[in-house]
DRENDO-1510 file (C-alpha; in Angstrom, 1 decimal, always signed):
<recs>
REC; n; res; u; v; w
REC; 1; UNK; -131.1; -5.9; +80.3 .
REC; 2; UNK; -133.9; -4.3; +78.2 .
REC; 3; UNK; -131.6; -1.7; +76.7 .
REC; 4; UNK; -128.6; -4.6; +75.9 .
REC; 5; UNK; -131.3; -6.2; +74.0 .
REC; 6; UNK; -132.3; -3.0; +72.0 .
REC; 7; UNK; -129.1; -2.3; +71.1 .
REC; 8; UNK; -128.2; -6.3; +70.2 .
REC; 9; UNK; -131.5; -5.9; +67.8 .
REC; 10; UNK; -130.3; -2.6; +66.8 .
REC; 11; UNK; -126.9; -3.7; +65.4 .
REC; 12; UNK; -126.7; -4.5; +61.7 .
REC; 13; UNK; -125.2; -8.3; +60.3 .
REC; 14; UNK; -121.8; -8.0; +59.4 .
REC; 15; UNK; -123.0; -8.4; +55.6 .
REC; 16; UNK; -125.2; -6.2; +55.8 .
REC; 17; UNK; -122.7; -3.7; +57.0 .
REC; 18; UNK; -120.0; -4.7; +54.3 .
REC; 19; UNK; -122.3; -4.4; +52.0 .
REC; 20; UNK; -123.0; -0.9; +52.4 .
REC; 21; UNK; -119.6; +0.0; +52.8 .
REC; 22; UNK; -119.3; -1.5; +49.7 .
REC; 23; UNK; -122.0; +0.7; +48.2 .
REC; 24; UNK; -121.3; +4.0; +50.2 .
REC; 25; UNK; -117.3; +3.8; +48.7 .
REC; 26; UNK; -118.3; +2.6; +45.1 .
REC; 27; UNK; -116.1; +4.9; +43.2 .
REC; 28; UNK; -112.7; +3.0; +44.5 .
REC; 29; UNK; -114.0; -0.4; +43.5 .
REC; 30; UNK; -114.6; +0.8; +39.8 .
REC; 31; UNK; -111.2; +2.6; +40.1 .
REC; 32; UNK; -109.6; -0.8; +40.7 .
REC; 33; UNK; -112.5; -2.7; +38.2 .
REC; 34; UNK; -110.0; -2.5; +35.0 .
REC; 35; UNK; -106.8; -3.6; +37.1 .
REC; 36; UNK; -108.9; -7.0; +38.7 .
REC; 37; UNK; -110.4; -7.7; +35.2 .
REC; 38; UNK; -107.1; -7.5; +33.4 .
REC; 39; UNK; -105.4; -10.0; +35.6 .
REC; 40; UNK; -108.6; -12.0; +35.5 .
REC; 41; UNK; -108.9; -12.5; +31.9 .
REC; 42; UNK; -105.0; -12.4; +31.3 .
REC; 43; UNK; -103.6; -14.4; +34.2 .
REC; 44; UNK; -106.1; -16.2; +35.9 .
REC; 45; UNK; -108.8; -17.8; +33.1 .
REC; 46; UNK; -105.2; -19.0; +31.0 .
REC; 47; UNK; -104.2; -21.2; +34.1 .
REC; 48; UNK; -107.3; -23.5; +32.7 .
REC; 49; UNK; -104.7; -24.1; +30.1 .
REC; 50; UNK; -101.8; -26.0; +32.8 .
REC; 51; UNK; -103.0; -29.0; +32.6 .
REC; 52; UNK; -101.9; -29.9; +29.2 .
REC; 53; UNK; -98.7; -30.2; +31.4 .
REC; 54; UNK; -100.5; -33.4; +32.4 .
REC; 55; UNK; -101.7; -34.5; +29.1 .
REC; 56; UNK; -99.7; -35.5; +25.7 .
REC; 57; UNK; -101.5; -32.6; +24.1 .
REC; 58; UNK; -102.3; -32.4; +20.6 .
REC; 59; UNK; -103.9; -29.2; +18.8 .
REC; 60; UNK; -106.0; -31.0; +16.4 .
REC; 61; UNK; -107.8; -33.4; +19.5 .
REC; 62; UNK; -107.7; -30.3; +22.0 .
REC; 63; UNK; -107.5; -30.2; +25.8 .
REC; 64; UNK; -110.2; -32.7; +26.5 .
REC; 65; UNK; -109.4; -35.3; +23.8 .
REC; 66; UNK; -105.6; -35.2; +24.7 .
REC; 67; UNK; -104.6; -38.0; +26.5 .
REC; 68; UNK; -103.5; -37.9; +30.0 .
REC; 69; UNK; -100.7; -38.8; +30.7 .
REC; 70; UNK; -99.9; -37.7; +34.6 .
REC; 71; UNK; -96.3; -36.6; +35.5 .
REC; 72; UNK; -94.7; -38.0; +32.8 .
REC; 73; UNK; -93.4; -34.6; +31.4 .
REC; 74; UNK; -92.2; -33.7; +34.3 .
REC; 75; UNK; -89.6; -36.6; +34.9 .
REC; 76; UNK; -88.4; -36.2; +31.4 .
REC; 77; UNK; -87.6; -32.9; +32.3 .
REC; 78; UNK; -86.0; -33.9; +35.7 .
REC; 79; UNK; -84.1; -37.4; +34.2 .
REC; 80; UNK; -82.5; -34.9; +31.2 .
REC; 81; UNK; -78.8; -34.6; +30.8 .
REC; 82; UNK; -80.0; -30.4; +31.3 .
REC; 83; UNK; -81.7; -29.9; +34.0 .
REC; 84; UNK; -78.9; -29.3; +36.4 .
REC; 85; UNK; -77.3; -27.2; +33.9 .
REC; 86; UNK; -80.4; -24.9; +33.0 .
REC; 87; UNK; -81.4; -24.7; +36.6 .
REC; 88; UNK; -77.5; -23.5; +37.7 .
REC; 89; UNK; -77.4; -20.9; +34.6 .
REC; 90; UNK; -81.4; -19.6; +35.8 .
REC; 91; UNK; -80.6; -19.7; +39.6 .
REC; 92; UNK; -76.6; -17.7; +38.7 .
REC; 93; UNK; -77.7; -14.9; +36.6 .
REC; 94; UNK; -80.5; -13.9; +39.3 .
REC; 95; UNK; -78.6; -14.3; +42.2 .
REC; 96; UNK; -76.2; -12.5; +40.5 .
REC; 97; UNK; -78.4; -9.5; +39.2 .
REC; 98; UNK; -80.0; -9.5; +42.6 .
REC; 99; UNK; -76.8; -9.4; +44.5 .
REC; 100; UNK; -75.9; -6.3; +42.2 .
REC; 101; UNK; -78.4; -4.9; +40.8 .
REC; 102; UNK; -81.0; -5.2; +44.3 .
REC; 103; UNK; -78.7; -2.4; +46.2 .
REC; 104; UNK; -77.3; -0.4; +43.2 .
REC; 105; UNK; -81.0; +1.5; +43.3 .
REC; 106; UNK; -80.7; +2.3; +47.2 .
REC; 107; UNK; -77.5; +3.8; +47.2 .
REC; 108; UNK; -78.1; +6.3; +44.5 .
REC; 109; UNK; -81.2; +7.1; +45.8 .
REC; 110; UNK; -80.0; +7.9; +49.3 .
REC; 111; UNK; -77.4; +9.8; +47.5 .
REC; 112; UNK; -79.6; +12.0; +45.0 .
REC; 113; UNK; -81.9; +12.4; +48.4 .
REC; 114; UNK; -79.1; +14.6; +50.2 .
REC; 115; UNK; -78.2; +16.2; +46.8 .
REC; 116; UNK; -79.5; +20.0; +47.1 .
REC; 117; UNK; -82.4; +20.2; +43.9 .
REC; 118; UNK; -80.7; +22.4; +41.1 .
REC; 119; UNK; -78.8; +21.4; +37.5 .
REC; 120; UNK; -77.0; +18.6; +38.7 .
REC; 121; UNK; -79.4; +16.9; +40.5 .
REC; 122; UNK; -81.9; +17.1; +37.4 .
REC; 123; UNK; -78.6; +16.1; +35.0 .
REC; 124; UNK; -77.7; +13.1; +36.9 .
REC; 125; UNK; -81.7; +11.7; +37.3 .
REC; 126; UNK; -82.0; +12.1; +33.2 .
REC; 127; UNK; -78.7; +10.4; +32.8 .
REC; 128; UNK; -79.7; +7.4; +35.1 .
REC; 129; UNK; -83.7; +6.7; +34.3 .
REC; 130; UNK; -83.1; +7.5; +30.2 .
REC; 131; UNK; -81.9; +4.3; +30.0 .
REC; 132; UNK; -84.6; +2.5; +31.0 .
REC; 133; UNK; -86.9; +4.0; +28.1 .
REC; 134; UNK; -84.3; +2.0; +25.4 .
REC; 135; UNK; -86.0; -1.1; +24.5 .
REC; 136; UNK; -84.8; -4.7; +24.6 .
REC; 137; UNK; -84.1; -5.1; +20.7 .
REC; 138; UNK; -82.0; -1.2; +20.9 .
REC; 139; UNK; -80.1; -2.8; +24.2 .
REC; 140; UNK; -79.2; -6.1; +22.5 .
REC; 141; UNK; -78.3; -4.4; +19.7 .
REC; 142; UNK; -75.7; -2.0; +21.3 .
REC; 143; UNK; -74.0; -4.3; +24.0 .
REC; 144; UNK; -73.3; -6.7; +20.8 .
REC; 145; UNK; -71.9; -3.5; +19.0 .
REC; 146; UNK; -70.4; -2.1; +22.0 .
REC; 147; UNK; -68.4; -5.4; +23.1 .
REC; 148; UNK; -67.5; -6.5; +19.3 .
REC; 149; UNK; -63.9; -8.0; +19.4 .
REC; 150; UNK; -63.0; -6.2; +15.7 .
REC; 151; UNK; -65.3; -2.7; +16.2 .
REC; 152; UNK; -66.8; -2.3; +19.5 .
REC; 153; UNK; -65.4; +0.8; +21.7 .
REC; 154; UNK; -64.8; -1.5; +25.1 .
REC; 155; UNK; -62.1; -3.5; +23.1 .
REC; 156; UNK; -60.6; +0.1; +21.5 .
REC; 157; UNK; -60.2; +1.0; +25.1 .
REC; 158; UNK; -58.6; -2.0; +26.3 .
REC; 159; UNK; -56.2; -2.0; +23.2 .
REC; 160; UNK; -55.3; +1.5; +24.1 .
REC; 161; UNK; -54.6; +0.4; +27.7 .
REC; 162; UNK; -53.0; -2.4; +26.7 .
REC; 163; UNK; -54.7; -5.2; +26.8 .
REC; 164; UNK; -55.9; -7.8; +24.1 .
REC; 165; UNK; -59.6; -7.7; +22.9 .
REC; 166; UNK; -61.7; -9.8; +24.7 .
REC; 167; UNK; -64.5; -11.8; +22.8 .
REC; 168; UNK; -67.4; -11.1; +25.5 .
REC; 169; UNK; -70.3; -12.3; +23.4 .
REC; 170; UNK; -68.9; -15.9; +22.5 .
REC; 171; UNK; -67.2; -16.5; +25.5 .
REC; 172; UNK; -69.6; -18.5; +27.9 .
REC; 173; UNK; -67.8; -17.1; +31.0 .
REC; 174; UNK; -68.4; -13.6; +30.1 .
REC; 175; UNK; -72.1; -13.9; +29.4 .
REC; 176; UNK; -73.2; -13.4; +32.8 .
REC; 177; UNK; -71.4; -10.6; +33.7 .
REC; 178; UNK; -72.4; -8.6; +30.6 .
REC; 179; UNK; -75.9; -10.1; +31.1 .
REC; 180; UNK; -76.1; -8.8; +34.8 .
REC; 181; UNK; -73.5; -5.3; +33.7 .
REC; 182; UNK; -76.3; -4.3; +31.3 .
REC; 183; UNK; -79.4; -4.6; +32.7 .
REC; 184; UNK; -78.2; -2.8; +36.0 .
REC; 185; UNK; -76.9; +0.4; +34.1 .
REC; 186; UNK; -80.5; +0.2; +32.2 .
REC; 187; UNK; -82.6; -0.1; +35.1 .
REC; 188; UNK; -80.9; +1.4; +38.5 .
REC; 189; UNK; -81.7; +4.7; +37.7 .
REC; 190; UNK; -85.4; +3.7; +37.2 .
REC; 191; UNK; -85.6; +1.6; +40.3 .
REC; 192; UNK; -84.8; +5.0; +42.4 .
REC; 193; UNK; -87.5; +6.4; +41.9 .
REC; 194; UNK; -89.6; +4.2; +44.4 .
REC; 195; UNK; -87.1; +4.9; +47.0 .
REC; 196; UNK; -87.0; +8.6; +46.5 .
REC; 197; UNK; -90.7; +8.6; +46.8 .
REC; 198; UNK; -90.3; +6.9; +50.4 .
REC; 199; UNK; -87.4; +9.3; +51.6 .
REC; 200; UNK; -89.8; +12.2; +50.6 .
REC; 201; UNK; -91.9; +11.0; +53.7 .
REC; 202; UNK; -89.3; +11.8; +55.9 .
REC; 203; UNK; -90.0; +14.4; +58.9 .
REC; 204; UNK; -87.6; +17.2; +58.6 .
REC; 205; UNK; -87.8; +17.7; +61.5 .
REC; 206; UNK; -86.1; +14.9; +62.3 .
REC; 207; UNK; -83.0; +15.8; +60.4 .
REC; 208; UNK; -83.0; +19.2; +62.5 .
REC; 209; UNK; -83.1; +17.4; +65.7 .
REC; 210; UNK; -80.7; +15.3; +64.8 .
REC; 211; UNK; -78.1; +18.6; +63.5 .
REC; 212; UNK; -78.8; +20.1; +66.4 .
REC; 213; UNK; -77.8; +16.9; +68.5 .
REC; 214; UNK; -74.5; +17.1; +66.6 .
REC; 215; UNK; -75.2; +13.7; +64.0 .
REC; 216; UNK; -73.2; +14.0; +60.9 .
REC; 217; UNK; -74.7; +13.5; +57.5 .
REC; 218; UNK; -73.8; +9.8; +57.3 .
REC; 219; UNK; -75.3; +9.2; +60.9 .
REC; 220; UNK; -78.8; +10.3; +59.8 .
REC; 221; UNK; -78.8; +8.6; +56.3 .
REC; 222; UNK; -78.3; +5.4; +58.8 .
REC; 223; UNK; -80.4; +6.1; +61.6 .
REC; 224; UNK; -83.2; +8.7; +60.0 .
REC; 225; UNK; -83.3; +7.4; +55.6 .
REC; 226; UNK; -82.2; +4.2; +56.4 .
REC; 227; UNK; -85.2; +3.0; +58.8 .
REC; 228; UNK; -87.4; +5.1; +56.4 .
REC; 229; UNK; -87.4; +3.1; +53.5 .
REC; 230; UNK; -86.7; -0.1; +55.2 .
REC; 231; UNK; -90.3; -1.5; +54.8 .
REC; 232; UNK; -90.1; -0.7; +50.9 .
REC; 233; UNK; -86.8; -2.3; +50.7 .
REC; 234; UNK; -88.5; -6.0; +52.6 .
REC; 235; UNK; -91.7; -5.5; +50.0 .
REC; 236; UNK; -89.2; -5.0; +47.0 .
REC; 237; UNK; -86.9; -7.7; +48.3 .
REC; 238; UNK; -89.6; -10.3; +48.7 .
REC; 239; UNK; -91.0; -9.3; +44.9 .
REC; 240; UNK; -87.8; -9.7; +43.5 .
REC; 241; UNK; -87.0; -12.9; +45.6 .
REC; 242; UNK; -90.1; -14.8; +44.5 .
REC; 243; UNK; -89.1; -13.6; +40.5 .
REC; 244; UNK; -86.0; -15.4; +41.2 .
REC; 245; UNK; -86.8; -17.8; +38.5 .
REC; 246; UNK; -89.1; -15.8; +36.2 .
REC; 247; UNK; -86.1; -14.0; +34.5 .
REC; 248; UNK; -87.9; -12.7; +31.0 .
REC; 249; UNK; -86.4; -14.6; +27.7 .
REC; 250; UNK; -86.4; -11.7; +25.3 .
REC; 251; UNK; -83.1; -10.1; +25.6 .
REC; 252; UNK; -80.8; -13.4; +26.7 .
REC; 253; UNK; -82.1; -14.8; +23.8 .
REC; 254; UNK; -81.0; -11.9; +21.7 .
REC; 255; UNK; -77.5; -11.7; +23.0 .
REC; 256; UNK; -77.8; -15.7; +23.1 .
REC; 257; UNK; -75.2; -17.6; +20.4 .
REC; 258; UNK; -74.2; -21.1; +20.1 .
REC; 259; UNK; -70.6; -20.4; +21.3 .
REC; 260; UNK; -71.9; -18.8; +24.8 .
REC; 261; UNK; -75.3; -21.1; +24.9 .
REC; 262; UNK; -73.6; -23.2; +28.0 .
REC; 263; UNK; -73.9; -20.3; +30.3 .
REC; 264; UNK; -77.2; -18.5; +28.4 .
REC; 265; UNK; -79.4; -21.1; +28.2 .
REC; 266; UNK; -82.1; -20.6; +31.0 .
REC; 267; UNK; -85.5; -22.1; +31.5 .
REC; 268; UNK; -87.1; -18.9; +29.9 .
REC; 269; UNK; -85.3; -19.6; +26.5 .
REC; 270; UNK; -85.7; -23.6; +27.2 .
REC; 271; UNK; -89.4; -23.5; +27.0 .
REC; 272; UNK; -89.6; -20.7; +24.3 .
REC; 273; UNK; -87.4; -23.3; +22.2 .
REC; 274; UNK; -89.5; -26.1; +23.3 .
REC; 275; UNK; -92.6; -25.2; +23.0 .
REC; 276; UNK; -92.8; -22.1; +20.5 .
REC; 277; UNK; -90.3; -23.4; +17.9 .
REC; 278; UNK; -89.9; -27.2; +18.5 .
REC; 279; UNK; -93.9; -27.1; +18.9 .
REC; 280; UNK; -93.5; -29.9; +22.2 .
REC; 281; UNK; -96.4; -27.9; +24.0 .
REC; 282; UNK; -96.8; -30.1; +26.6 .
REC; 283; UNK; -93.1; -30.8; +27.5 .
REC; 284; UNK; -92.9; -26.9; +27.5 .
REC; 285; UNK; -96.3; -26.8; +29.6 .
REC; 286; UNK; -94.9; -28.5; +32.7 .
REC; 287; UNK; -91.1; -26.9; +32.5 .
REC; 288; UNK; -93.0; -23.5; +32.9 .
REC; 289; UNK; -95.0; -24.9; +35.6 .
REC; 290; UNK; -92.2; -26.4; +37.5 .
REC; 291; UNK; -90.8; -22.9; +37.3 .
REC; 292; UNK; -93.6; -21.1; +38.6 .
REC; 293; UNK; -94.1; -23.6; +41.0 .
REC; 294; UNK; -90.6; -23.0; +42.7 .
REC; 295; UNK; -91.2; -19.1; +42.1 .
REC; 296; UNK; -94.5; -19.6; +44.3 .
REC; 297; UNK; -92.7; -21.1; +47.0 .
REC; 298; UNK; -89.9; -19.2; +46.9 .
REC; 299; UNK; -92.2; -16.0; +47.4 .
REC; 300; UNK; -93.9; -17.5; +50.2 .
REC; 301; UNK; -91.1; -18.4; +52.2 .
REC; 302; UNK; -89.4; -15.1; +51.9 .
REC; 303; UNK; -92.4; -14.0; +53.2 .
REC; 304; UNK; -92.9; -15.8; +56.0 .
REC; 305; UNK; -89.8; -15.1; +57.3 .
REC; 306; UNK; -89.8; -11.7; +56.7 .
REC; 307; UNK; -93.0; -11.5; +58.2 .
REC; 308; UNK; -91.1; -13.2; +61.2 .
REC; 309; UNK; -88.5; -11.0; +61.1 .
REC; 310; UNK; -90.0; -7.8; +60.6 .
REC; 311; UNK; -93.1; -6.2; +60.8 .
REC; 312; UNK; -93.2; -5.5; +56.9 .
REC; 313; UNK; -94.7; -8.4; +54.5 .
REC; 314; UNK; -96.9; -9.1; +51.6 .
REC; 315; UNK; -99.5; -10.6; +53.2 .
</recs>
């Protein structure tokens, strides 16, 4: 009994003890320092800023001496003769690009992964990642030139097959598919590189087994590569799942013109129109915080079940 004491009195608090584990592995918490102040300063101290989504805010009378004015933005938004429509063109084109472009970078990195390393290998990872280097302004700029009904090569090609030129740029059915086309060429090859990193874990030894046992080379992509990289494929489909909504406005605004505006106008380009240009800061305010809103819940749902599901989740 004497010793259970000794040892109870002997046994540090469990602050104490996190605090010197803190202090013994300081080095890793002033590697992470920059990353936790960035998002800090940048993400966090800004969200004091949401609730001029609440207020009729005006520059000159500032946050305070705005007046509030509760949800009233927010049932503007949701009683406008666009809501249906900008919520169906945000919610198509990343369903779309996720449907697509979410696989796309799996299957060419299972493929470059049983490719033996030499000239072709090397060749075909520079021609995928390079274009992810080109910048949105270059990109824009090309699939206009590229697509032109008069100039562009795609419509030279399908005159010398046959076909009519097609106006892809001002037709609002098109826009999607160019939209989703383009930004899976420019980023598939990029989006490999995760999943090569993940197959490079893989025991060899597994593979050998499994020659030995007779598997053919599609039966241990599926049962050896496959289970691999599943738990990066759950964290990578739960990232892009809760983005859903948080498609970025720079390049559909670039390829965006009034003649395929019925299909390119997302809540991205809505609230840089509203707010940056039109200057309706608060209306703008509360359309970008509905939007995160959904893209919070949408996140933590996909998590939960994949949590329920699997053993692999964010939190």
């Amino acid at each position: 009994m004497k010793q259970t004491n000794a040892g109870l009195k002997q046994q540090k608090p469990p602050k104490k003890r996190k605090n010197r584990k803190i202090l013994q592995n300081w080095q890793l918490y002033i590697f992470v320092l920059p990353a936790f102040l960035y998002f800090f300063i940048f993400h966090y101290i800004p969200m004091y800023g949401v609730q001029i989504a609440f207020k009729d805010f005006i520059p000159t009378l500032g946050i305070f001496g705005s007046e509030w004015v509760g949800f009233e933005h927010f049932t503007r938004f949701f009683d406008s003769y666009y809501f249906w429509d900008l919520i169906t063109n945000t919610l198509g084109i990343s369903v779309y690009e996720l449907v697509v472009g979410f696989p796309l970078p799996i299957i060419l990195a299972l493929a470059l992964n049983e490719a033996k390393d030499g000239l072709y290998k090397r060749t075909v990872q520079t021609v995928t990642y390079a274009p992810h280097f080109i910048s949105v302004v270059v990109m824009a700029g090309m699939i206009i030139a590229f697509l032109s009904p008069a100039t562009g090569m795609v419509n030279h090609f399908l005159q010398f097959l046959g076909f009519e030129p097609i106006a892809f740029m001002s037709d609002p059915a098109w826009f999607k598919t160019v939209y989703v086309l383009s930004g899976v060429w420019q980023s598939t090859g990029w989006g490999t590189i995760i999943y090569l990193a993940a197959l490079a874990g893989v025991d060899p030894q597994h593979h050998e087994a499994a020659i030995v046992d007779g598997a053919s080379r599609f039966q241990r992509i599926w049962h050896i590569n496959i289970p691999a990289i599943v738990p990066t494929i759950v964290i990578l489909l739960i990232m892009n799942v809760g983005n859903i909504m948080a498609m970025g406005f720079e390049k559909i605004l670039l390829l965006q013109n009034p003649l395929n505006l019925e299909s390119s106008n997302v809540i991205a380009t809505f609230v840089y129109q509203a707010g940056l240009l039109d200057a309706q800061y608060s209306f703008a305010a509360a359309v970008g915080l509905f939007n995160a809103v959904i893209n919070a819940i949408l996140l933590i749902a996909v998590n939960q079940i994949a949590k329920k599901t699997s053993e692999t989740s964010l939190w």
